[in-house]
C-alpha positions as CSV (number, residue, x, y, z in Angstrom):
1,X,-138.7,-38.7,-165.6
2,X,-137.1,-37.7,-162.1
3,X,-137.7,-39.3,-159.2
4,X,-139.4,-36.5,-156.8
5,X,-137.4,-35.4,-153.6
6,X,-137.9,-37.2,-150.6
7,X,-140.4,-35.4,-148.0
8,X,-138.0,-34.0,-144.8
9,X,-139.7,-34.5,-141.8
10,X,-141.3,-30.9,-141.9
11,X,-143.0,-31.6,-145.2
12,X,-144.7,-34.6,-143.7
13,X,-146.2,-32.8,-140.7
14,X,-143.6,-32.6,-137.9
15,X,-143.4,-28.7,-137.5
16,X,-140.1,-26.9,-137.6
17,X,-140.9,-25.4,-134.0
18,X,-142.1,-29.0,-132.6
19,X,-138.1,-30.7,-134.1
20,X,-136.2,-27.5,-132.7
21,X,-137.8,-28.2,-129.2
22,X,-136.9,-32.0,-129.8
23,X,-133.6,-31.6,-130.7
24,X,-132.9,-29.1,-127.4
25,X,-134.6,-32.1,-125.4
26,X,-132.2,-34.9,-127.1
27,X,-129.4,-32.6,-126.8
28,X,-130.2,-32.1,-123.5
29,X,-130.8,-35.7,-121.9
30,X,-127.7,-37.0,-124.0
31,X,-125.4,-34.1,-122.4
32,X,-127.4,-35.3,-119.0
33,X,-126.3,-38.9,-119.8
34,X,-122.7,-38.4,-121.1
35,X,-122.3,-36.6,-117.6
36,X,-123.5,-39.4,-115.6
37,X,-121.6,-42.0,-117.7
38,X,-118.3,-40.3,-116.9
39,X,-119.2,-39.9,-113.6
40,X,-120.2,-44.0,-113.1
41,X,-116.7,-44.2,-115.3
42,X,-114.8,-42.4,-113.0
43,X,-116.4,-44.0,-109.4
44,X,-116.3,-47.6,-110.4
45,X,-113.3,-49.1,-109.8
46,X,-112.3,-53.2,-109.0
47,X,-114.4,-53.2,-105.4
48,X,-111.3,-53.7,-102.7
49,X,-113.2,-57.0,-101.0
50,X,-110.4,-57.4,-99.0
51,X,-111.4,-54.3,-97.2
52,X,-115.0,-55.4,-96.8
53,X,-116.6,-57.5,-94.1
54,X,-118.5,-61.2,-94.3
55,X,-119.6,-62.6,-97.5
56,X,-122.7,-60.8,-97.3
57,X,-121.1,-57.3,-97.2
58,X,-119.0,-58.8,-100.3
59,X,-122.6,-60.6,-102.0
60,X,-124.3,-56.9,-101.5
61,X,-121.4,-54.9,-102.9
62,X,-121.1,-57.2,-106.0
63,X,-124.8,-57.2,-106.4
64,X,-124.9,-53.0,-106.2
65,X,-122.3,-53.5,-109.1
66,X,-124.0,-55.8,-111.3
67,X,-127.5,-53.2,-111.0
68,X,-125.3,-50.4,-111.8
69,X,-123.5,-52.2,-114.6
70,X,-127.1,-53.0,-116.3
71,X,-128.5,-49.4,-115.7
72,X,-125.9,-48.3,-117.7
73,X,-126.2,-50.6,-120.4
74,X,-129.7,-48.9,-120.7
75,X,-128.2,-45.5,-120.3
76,X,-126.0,-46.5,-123.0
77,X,-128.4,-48.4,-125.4
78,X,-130.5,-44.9,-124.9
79,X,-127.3,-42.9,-125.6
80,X,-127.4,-44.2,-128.8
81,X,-131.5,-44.4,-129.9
82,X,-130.6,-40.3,-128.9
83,X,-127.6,-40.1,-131.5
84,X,-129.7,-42.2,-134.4
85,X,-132.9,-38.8,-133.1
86,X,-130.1,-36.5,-134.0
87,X,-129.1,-38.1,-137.1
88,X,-132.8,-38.4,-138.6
89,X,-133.5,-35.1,-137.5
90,X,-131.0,-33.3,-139.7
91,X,-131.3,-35.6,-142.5
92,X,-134.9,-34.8,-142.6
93,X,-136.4,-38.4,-141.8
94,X,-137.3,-37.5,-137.7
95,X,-140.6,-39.1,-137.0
96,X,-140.8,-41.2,-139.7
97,X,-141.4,-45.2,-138.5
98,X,-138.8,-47.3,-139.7
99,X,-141.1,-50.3,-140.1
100,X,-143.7,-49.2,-141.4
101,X,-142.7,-45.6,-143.2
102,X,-146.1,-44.1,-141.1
103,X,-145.8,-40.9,-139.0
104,X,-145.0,-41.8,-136.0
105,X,-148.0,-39.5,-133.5
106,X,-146.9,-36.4,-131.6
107,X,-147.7,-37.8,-128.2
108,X,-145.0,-40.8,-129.1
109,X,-142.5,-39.0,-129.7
110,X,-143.1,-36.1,-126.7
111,X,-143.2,-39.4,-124.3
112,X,-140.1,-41.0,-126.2
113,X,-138.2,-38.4,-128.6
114,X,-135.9,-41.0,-129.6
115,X,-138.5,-43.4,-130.8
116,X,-138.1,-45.2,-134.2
117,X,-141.2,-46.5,-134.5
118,X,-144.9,-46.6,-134.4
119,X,-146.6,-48.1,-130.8
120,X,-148.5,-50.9,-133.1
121,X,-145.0,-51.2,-135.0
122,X,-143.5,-52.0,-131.7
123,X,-145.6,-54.5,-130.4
124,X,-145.3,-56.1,-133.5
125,X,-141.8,-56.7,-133.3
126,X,-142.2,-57.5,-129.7
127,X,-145.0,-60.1,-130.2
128,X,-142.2,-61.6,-133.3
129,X,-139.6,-62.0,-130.8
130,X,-141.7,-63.5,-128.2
131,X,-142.7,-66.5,-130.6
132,X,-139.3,-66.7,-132.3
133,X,-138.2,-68.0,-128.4
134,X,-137.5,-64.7,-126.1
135,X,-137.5,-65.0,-122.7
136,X,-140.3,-63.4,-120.9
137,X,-139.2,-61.9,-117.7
138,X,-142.5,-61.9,-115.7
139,X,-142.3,-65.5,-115.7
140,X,-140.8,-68.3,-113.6
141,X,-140.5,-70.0,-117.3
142,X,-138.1,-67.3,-118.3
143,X,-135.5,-69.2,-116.1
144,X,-133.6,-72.4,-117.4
145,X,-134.3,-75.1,-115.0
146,X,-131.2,-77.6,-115.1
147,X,-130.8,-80.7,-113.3
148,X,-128.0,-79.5,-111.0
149,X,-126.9,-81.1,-107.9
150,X,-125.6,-78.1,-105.6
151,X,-123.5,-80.5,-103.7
152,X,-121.2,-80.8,-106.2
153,X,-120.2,-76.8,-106.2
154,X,-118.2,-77.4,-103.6
């Protein structure tokens, strides 16, 4: 007997009109972030500390880098939940969760269109890295503390 087609993302209740509007909006903020990549690409080049004043000058410049380097490691990370969007949207599997196979609510995916997965799903996995040993940032403990004697970084 043949196996029956797999349900597109229409079929299982995501409207034709509702993905069209999504893919405009992915289409959109990963033109929006391609463009602001290239632009961080093109401004960031090896800070000339030579040319800057006291060691705080040089501590806040390197500090400004370090912000904008992690900024767009999330600009990045998001570049890419955007492409994997795209992807599931023309292979018919857009608003599907991939950990539990559920339909992942409207609402989610108007607040995040690139989500992958249900709210509950999410917490899930975030309460499964938190007891397999992730650091929690809100917390002092988050930190290693190590026995080090500052007088020896000299």
């Amino acid at each position: 007997m043949p196996k029956p087609a797999a349900k597109s993302s229409a079929e299982k209740g995501v409207d034709k009109k509702f993905i069209e509007e999504v893919r405009e909006l992915l289409q959109e903020k990963k033109e929006s972030l391609l463009i602001k990549l290239n632009q961080w690409e093109d401004t960031s080049s090896p800070s000339g500390l030579k040319e800057m004043g006291d060691i705080a000058d040089i501590a806040s410049e390197l500090n400004s880098e370090a912000l904008t380097s992690v900024l767009t490691e999330n600009e990045i990370e998001t570049l890419r939940e955007i492409e994997l969007a795209l992807e599931k949207i023309e292979n018919g599997t857009y608003g599907i969760c991939e950990g539990t196979k559920k339909k992942i609510p409207l609402a989610r995916l108007k607040a995040i269109p690139w989500t992958r997965f249900t709210v509950e799903y999410a917490e899930q996995m975030a309460k499964s890295r938190n007891r397999a040993g992730g650091y929690r940032m809100d917390s002092l403990s988050a930190y290693p503390t190590t026995g080090m004697d500052v007088d020896s970084l000299d």
